[in-house]
DOMARDREN-92239 format. One record per residue (C-alpha): residue number from 1; x, y, z. Coordinates in Angstrom, 3 decimals, decimal comma, always signed. Example, Ala and Ser with C-alpha at 12.3 -4.5 7.8 and 13.67 -1.06 7.14 Angstrom:
{num:1&u:+12,300&v:-4,500&w:+7,800}
{num:2&u:+13,670&v:-1,060&w:+7,140}
***
This chain:
{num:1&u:+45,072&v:+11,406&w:-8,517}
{num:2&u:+45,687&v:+13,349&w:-5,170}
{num:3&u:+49,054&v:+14,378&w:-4,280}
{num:4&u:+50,237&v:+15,977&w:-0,816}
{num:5&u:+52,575&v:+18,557&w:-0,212}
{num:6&u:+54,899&v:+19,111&w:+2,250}
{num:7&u:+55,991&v:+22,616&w:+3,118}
{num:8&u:+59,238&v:+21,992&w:+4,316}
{num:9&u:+59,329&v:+25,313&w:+6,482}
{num:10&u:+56,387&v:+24,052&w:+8,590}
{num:11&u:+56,334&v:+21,875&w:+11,827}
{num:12&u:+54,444&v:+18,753&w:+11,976}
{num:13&u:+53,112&v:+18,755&w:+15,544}
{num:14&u:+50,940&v:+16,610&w:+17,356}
{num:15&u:+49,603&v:+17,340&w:+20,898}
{num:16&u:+50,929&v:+15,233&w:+23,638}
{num:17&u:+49,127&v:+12,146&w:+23,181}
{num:18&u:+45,075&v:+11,514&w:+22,981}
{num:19&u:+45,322&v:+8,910&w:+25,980}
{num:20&u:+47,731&v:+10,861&w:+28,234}
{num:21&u:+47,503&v:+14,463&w:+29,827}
{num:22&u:+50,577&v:+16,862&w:+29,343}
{num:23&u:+53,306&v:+17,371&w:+32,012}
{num:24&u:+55,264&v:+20,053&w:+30,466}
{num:25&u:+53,962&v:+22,833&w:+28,073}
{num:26&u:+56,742&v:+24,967&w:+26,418}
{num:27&u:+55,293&v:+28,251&w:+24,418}
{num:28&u:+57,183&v:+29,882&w:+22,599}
{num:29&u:+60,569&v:+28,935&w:+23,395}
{num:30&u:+63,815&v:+30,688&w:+21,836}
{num:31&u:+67,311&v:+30,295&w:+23,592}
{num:32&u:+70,816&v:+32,202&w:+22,867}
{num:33&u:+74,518&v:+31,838&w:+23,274}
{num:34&u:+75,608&v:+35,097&w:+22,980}
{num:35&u:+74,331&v:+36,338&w:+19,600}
{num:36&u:+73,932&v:+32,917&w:+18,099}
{num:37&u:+70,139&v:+31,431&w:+18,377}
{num:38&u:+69,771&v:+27,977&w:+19,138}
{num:39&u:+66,620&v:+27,388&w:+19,565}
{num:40&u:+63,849&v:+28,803&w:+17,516}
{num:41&u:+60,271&v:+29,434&w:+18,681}
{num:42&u:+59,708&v:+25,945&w:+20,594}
{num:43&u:+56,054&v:+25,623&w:+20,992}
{num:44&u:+55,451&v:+21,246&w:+22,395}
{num:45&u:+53,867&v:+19,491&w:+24,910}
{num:46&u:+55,587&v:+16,628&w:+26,821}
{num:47&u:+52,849&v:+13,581&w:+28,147}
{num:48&u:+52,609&v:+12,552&w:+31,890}
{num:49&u:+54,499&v:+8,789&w:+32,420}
{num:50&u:+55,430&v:+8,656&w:+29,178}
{num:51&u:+59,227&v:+8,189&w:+27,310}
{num:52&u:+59,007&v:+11,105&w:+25,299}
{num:53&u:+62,522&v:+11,292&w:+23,188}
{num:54&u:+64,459&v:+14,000&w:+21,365}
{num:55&u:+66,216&v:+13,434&w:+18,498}
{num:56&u:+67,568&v:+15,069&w:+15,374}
{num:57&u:+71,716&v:+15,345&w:+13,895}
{num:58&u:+74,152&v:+16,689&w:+16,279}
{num:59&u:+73,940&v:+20,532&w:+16,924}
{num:60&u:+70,302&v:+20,676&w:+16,315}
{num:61&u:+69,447&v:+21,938&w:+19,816}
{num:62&u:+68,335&v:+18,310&w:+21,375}
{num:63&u:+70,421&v:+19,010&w:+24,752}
{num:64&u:+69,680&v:+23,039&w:+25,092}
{num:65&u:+65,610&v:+22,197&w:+25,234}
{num:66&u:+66,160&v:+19,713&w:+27,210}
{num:67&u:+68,021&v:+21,616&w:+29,998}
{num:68&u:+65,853&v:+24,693&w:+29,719}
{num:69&u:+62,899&v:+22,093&w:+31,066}
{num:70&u:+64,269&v:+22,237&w:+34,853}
{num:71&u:+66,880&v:+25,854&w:+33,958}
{num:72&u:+70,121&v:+24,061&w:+33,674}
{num:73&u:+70,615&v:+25,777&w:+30,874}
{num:74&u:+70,674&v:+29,401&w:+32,557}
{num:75&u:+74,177&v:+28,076&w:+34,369}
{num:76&u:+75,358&v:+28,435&w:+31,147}
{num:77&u:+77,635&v:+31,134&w:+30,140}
{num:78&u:+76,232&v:+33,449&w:+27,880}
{num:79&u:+73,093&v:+32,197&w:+27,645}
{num:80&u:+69,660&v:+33,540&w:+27,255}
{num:81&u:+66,306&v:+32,329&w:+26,912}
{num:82&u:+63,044&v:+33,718&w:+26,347}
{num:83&u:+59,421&v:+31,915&w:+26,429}
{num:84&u:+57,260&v:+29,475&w:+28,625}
{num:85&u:+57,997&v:+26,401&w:+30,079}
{num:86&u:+54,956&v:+25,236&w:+32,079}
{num:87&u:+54,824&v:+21,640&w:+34,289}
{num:88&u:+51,703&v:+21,015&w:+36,092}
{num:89&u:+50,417&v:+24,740&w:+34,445}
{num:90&u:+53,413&v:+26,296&w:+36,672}
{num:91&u:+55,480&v:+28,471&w:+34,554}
{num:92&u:+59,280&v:+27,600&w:+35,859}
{num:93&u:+60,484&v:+31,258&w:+34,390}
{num:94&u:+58,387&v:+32,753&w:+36,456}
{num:95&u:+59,810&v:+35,251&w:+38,866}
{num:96&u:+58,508&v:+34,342&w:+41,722}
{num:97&u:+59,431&v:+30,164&w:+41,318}
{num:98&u:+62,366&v:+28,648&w:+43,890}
{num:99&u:+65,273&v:+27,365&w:+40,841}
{num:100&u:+66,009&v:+24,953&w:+43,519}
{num:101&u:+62,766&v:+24,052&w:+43,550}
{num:102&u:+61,843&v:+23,370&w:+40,007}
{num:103&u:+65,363&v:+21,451&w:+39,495}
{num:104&u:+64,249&v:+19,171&w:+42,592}
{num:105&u:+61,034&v:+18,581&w:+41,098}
{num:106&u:+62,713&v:+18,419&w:+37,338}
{num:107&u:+66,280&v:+15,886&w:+38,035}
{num:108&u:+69,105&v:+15,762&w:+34,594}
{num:109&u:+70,932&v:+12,295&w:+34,033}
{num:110&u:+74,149&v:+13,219&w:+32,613}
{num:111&u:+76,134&v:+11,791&w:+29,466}
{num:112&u:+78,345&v:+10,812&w:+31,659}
{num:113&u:+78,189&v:+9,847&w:+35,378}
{num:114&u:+79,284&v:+12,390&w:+38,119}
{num:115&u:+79,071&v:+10,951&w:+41,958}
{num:116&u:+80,065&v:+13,338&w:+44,566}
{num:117&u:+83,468&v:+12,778&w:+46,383}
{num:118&u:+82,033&v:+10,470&w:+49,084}
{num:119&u:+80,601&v:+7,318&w:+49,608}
{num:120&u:+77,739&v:+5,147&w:+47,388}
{num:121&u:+75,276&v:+5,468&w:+50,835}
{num:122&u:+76,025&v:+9,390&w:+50,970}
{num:123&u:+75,589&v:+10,065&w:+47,131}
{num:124&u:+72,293&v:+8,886&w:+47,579}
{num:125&u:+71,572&v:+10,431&w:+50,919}
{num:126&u:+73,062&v:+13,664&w:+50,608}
{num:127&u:+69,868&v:+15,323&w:+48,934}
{num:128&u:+67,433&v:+13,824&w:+51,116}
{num:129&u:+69,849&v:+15,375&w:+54,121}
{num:130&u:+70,166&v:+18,768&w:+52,404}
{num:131&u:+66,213&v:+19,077&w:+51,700}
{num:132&u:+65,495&v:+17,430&w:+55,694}
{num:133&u:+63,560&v:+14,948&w:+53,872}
{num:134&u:+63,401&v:+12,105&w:+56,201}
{num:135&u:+63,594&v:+12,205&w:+60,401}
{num:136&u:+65,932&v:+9,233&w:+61,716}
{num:137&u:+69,079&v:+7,830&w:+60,462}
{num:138&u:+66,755&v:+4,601&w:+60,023}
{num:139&u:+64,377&v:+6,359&w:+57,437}
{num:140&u:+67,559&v:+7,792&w:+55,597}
{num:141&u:+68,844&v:+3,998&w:+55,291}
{num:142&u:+65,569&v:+2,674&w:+54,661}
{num:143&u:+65,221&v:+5,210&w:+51,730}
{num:144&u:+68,698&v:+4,760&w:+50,567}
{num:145&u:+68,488&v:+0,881&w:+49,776}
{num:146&u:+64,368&v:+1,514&w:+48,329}
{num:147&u:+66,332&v:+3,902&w:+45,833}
{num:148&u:+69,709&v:+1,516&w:+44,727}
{num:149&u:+67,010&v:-0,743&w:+44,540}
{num:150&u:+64,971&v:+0,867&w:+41,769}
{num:151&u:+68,102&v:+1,807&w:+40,361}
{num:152&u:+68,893&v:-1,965&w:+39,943}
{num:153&u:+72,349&v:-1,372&w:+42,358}
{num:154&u:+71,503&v:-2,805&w:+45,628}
{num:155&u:+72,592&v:-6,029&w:+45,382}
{num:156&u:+76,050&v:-5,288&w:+43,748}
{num:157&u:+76,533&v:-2,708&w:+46,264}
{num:158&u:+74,671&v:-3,272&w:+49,711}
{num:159&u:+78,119&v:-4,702&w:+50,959}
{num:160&u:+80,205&v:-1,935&w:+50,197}
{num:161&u:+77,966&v:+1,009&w:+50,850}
{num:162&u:+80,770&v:+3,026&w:+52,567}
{num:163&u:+82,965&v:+2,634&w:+49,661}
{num:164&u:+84,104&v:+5,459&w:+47,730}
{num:165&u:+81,295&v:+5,847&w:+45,057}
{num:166&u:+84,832&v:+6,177&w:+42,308}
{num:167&u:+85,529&v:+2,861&w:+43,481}
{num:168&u:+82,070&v:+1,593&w:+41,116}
{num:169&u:+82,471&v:+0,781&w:+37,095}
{num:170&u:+81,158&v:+3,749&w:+35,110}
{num:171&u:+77,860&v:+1,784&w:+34,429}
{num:172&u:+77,749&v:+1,648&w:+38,170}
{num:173&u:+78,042&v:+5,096&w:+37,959}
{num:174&u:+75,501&v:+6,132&w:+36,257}
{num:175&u:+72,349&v:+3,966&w:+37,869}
{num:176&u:+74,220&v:+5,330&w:+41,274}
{num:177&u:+74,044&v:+8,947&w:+40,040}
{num:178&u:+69,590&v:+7,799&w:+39,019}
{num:179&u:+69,311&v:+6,248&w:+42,531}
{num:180&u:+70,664&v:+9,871&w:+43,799}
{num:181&u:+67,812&v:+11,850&w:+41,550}
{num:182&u:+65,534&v:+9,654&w:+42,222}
{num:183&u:+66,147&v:+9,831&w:+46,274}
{num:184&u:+64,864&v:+13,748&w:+46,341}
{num:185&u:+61,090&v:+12,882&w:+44,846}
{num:186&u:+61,271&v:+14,178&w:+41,205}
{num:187&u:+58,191&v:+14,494&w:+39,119}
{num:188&u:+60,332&v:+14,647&w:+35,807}
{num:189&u:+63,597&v:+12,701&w:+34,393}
{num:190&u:+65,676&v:+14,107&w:+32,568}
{num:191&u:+68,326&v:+11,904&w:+30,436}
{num:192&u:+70,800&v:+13,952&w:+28,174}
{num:193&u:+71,974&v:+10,835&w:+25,947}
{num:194&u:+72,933&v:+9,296&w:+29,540}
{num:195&u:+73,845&v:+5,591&w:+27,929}
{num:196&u:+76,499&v:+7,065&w:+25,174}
{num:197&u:+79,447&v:+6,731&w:+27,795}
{num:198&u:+78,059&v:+3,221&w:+28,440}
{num:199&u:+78,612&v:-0,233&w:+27,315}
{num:200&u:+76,519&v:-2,498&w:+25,667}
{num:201&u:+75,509&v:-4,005&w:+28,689}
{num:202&u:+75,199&v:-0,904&w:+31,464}
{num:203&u:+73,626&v:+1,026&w:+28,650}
{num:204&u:+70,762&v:-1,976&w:+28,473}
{num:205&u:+70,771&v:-1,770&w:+31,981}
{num:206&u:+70,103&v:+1,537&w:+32,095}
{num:207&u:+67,431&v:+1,567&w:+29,272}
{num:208&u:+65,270&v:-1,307&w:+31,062}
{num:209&u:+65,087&v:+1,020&w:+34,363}
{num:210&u:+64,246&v:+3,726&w:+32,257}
{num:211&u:+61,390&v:+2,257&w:+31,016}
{num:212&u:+60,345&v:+0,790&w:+34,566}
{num:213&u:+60,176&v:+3,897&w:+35,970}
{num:214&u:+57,809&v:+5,428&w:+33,502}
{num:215&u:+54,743&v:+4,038&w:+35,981}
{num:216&u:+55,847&v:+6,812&w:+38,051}
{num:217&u:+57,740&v:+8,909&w:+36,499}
{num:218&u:+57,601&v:+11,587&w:+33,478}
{num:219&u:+60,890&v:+10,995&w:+31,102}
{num:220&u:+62,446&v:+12,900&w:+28,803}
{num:221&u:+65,704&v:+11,734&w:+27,373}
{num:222&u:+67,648&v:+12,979&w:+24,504}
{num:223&u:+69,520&v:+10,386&w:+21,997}
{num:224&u:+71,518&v:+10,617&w:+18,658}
{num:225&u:+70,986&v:+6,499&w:+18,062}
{num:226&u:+67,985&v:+5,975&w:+16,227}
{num:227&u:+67,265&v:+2,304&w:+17,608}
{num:228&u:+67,845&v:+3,488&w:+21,042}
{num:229&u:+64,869&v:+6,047&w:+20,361}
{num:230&u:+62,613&v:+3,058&w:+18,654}
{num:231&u:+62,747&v:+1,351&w:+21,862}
{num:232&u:+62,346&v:+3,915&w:+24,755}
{num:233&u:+59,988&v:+6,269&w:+22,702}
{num:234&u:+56,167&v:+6,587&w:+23,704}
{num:235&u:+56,356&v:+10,053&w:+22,266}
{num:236&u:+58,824&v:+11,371&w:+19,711}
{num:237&u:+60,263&v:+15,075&w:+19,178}
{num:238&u:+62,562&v:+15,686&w:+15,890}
{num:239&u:+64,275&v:+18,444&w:+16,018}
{num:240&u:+66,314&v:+20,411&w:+13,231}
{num:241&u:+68,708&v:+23,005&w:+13,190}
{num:242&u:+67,359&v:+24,510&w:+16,527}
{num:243&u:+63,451&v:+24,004&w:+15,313}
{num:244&u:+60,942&v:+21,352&w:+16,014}
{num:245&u:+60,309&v:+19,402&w:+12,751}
{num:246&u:+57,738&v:+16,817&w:+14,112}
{num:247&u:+56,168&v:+15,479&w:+17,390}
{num:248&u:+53,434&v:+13,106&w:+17,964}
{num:249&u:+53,003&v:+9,135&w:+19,012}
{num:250&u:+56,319&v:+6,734&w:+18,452}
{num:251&u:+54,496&v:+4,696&w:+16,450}
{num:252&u:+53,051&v:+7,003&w:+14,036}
{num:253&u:+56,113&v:+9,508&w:+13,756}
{num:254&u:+58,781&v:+5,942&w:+12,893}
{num:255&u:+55,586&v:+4,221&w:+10,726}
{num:256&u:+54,101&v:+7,740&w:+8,973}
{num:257&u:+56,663&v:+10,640&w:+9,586}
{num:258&u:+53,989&v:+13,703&w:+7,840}
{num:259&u:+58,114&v:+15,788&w:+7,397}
{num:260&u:+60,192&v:+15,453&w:+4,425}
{num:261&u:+62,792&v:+16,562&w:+6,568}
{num:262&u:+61,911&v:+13,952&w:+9,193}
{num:263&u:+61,233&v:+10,996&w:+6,649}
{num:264&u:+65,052&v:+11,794&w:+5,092}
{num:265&u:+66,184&v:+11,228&w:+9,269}
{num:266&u:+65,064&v:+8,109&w:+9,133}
{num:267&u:+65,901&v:+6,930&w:+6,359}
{num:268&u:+69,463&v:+7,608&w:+7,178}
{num:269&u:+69,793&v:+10,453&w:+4,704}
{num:270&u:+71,695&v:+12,739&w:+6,986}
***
């Protein structure tokens, strides 16, 4: 009779996905608050227009990998990172790469939503004016309604565009704060669990434009609700105690996880 072992102590990794090319490449990843390490030796790859998801218990390091894929994390106090993080074989650590750049090119979805003190048609605007991205004020309202659009806001909104964007329900919010990413041509998404301050129904919401905008659009959100991972997830990263357990396909990490330590997460163990 043949048995398998698990080592517990090793990673269960799977590259990106057989069908899809990689958009980010993290080697060797480690990141510090102060003294305390908090992520430990990363080494993934992330597919192109795919959902890839984090997950793993709170604390395990979900939201500090994420934000060290576009250098958030850096405008945190105290904190230092050392490794790779390549997308499109550009490493964004580099010293000669424009932050502003990569965190154009790489846009964060909040938890929660945070519009800027003005109105819903300048929240989306105000990064296409600040990079000069468009030429007349008819491209810039063009562009504005194409992006509320894909955002699934237009047509609660198109009357009231010179509202304050406060004035909109935090579900509002939040596709208003997606419209405003998407408006400055991102490659990647970034979501940092941005449905838990949600309803049922502006979470949903949220989750179905998500998964629209994979078609042109790398994504990388992090959750803590299992079912919300089994139905965004292409590609599936467990993380534990500031380590990568397992990655690979959705399907065969939910259906086969190869970790005892990943197996016991979805089984509800802990």
């Amino acid at each position: 009779m043949n048995t398998q072992t698990i080592d517990l102590n090793m990673p269960t990794l799977k590259s990106a996905s057989r069908n899809a090319e990689a958009h980010i490449r993290v080697r060797n990843l480690n990141a510090y608050y102060g003294k305390a390490q908090v992520l430990k030796n990363i080494n993934i790859e992330i597919p192109k227009k795919q959902v890839t998801v984090i997950m793993g218990p709170s604390g395990c390091g979900k939201s500090t990998l994420l934000k060290s894929l576009n250098r958030f994390l850096e405008l945190t106090e105290g904190a230092k990172i050392s490794g790779e993080v390549f997308v499109n074989d550009q490493d964004i650590y580099a010293r000669d790469i424009d932050v502003t750049e990569v965190r154009k090119r790489v846009g964060l979805l909040a938890q929660r939503p945070s519009p800027l003190p003005m109105s819903i048609y300048d929240n989306v605007a105000y990064g296409m004016h600040i990079h000069r991205m468009k030429r007349s004020r008819k491209d810039y309202k063009a562009a504005v309604r194409y992006y509320l659009e894909i955002a699934g806001l237009w047509d609660e909104v198109q009357k009231r565009l010179h509202d304050p964007a406060t004035s909109l329900s935090i579900g509002q919010q939040q596709r208003l704060c997606l419209a405003r990413g998407l408006a400055v041509e991102p490659e990647i998404i970034l979501g940092d669990e941005p449905t838990s301050a949600l309803d049922p129904v502006s979470a949903q919401n949220i989750e179905a434009r998500l998964l629209d905008l994979k078609k042109e659009y790398t994504t990388v959100i992090v959750t803590h609700t299992l079912r919300q991972a089994k139905r965004l997830a292409d590609y599936v990263i467990y993380m534990y105690l500031g380590e990568v357990i397992e990655a690979g396909p959705a399907h065969e990490v939910f259906n086969n996880p190869q970790h005892e330590r990943t197996r016991a997460y979805l089984e509800g163990q802990f």
